[in-house]
Every structure is written in structure tokens, then in C-alpha cells.
N, C-alpha and C positions, 0 to 999 in steps of 0.2 A: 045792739046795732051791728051790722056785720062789715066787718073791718073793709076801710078802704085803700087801705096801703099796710104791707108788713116789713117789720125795722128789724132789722137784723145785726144783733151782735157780731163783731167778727173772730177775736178772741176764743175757745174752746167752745166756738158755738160751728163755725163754719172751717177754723182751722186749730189744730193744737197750740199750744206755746206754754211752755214752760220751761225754766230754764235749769233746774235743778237733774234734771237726770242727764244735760247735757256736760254740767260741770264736775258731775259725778262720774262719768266716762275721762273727760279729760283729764282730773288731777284727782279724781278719787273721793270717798265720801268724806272723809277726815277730812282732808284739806278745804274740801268746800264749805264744809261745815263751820268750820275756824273765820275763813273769809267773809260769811254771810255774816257771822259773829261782828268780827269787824269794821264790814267794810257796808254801806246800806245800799247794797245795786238794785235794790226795788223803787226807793224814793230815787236815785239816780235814773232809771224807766220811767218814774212818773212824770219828772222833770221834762223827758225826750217826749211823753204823750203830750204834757203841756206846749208844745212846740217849740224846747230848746236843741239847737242841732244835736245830732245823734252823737258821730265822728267824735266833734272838740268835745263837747261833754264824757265820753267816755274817756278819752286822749285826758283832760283834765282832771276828772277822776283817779286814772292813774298815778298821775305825776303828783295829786294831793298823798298818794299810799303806795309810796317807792316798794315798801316790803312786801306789796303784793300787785308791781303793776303788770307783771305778765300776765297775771290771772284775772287782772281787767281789762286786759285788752282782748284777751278771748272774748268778749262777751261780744264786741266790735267784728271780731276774727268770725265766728259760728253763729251770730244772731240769726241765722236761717234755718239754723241746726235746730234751735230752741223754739221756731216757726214751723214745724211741721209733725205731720201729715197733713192735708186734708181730710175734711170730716166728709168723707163724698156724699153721705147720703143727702145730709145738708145742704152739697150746693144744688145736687140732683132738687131738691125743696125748692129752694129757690129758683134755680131754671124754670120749674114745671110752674110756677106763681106766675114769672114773667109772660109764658109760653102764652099765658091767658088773660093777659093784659094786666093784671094787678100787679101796681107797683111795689117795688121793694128797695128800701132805702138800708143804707150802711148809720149803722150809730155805734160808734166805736172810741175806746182810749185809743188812739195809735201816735204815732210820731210823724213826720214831715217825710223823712229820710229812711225810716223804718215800714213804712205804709206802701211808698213806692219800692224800695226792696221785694217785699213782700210780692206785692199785684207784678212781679216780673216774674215769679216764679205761679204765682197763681192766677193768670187772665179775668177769671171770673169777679175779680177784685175791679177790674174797672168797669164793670158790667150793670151795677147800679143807676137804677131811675134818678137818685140822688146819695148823696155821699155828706156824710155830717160824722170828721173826720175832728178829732179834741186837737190833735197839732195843730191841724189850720185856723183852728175854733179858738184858741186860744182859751178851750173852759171843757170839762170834761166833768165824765159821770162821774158821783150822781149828782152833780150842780145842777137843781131846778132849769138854772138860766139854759144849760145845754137842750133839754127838753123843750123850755117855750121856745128857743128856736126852729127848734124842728118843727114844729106847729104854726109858729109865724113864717117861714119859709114855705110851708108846703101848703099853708093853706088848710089844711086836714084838721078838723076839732080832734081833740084829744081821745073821745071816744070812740073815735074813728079809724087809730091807729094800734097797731096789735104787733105786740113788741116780745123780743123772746133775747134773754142776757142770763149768761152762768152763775152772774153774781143776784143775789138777794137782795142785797142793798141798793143795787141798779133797778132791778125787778121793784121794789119797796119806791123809788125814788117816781118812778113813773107810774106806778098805781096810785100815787097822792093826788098827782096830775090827773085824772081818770082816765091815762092808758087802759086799755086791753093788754094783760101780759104774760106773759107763758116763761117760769124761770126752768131754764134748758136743765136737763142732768144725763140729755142723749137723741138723738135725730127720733128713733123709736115715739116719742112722747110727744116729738116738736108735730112729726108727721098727724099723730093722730090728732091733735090740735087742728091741723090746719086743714081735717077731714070734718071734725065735732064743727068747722066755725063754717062746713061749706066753702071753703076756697078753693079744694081740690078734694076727688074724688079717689078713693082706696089706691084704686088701680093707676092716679096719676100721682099721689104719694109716694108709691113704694120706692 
């Protein structure tokens, strides 16, 4: 079936984010390394994609780990640092999908306050046919339930839609559902995908 709308991860799919080479600049490998040891700032992210404010949860975090709350307050401080570059080929993908009427939706972990951060430095973030954002969702990948929303919502049966996420386990989680899915490891791959399914043409790929 050839896809009726394509979902797009946002996450090292259309923009970097990572946070570790950001903390490794600021305080150095040792030190971060000890923190991560101690202190869980990924489940404190998850909590933010779950849709708990950004700001106070960090702020909270802190003040739960005195011995280390300067170095979580960075995280609050350069969270745009750990947001970038863009993946341009990626959005160039995206653009040239739109240009030609197929839709393309956002399916994303992100946070409330982190999400609009973000779409202020990178436009094309609000540029989605639909947006099915886990803060506002109150449920995130790979929870089924986030998937049949985007189905119930869009209307679109599941073999309809053609979905591309860095993670495997996202990837794994919508191929249950009988997404169409393409798990990213670089624009290169996403591009030829989105040539093999007929969506776009070489020369509107590149």
C-alpha cells in the first residue's frame, strides 16, 4: 500500500540531541560521568516528554542533589546546546513531501516547554500537517496507546502510514501495529526510502 501520510520522528531524525558531549565541554568527561553515575537526568527528560514542566522539574532536581545542582542546572542553562544542529537533509525530505501535497506528521518524545524552545529556533517545527507531541499526549513512544491515536485522529489505517524513528524499539512498536517503518541511521537511507516507496523522485530527494 503506498503510504498516505509520513510520521516523522523529531529526535536525531530531523534534529540532533544529545546531551553528553554538551556536558563533556562544560565540566568535562570525569565529572559528567560521576553525575550521570549519580544523578538519573534521562528519567528526569522522560518525566519533561511525559509532560511535567521543564523549568521546576529541573529547578527540583537540583535542590533534591545540592552536591551537584550547578551541573543541573546546566541542563535547564544549554538545553538548546544539546538540541542541535539540524539534520538539513531531513527537513529538505520533509519540505519536498509537503511541496507535493503528502502529509507529514510529527510523532515525538518531547516536552511542553522543551518542544516550543526548540520550534523557536527551528521554524520547520511548526510546519506539520499534524503534530502528536508525548507532553501534550500525556503517553509516549513506544506506548501502543500513542500509536492508535495517531490513527484515530488522522483517520489514516495503520498500513497507510510510513513512519521513520532512531530508536528500534519505536520502530518494533509500530510495526506491531502494521505501520510501514523505516528505522533512521542517516537522511541517506530515509531519502532512498522515500524514492523505493514513490513519494519523491531522486532529484526531489536529494
Amino acid at each position: 500500500m503506498k503510504p498516505q501520510a509520513v510520521v516523522f520522528d523529531i529526535g536525531n531524525v530531523l534534529i540532533h540531541w544529545d546531551p553528553l558531549p554538551v556536558y563533556d565541554r562544560l565540566i568535562g568527561p570525569d565529572r559528567r560521568q560521576a553525575l550521570f553515575g549519580d544523578v538519573d537526568l534521562f528519567d528526569m527528560n522522560r518525566r519533561v516528554d511525559m509532560g511535567e514542566p521543564f523549568a521546576a522539574l529541573v529547578r527540583a532536581t537540583a535542590d533534591a542533589h545540592p552536591d551537584w545542582r550547578d551541573e543541573i542546572m546546566l541542563w535547564e542553562k544549554h538545553w538548546i546546546d544539546m538540541a542541535t544542529p539540524a539534520i538539513d537533509r531531513s527537513v529538505r525530505l520533509m519540505n519536498a513531501l509537503q511541496a507535493k501535497g503528502i502529509p507529514v506528521f510529527s510523532l515525538t518524545n518531547f516536552g511542553v516547554e522543551t518542544y516550543d524552545l526548540a520550534a523557536g529556533h527551528y521554524p520547520f517545527m511548526r510546519a506539520f500537517d499534524r503534530d502528536f507531541i508525548s507532553g501534550h499526549l500525556k503517553m509516549m513512544k513506544p506506548d501502543p496507546a500513542i500509536f492508535a491515536h495517531v490513527e484515530e485522529t488522522s483517520g489514516i489505517a495503520p498500513a497507510g502510514l510510513l513512519f521513520t524513528d532512531d530508536s528500534a524499539v519505536n520502530i518494533a512498536a509500530a510495526a506491531t501495529r502494521g505501520w510501514q517503518t523505516h528505522l533512521f541511521e542517516g537522511p541517506e537511507g530515509w531519502a532512498a526510502r522515500l524514492v523505493a516507496e514513490e513519494l519523491l523522485t531522486e532529484e526531489e530527494a536529494r
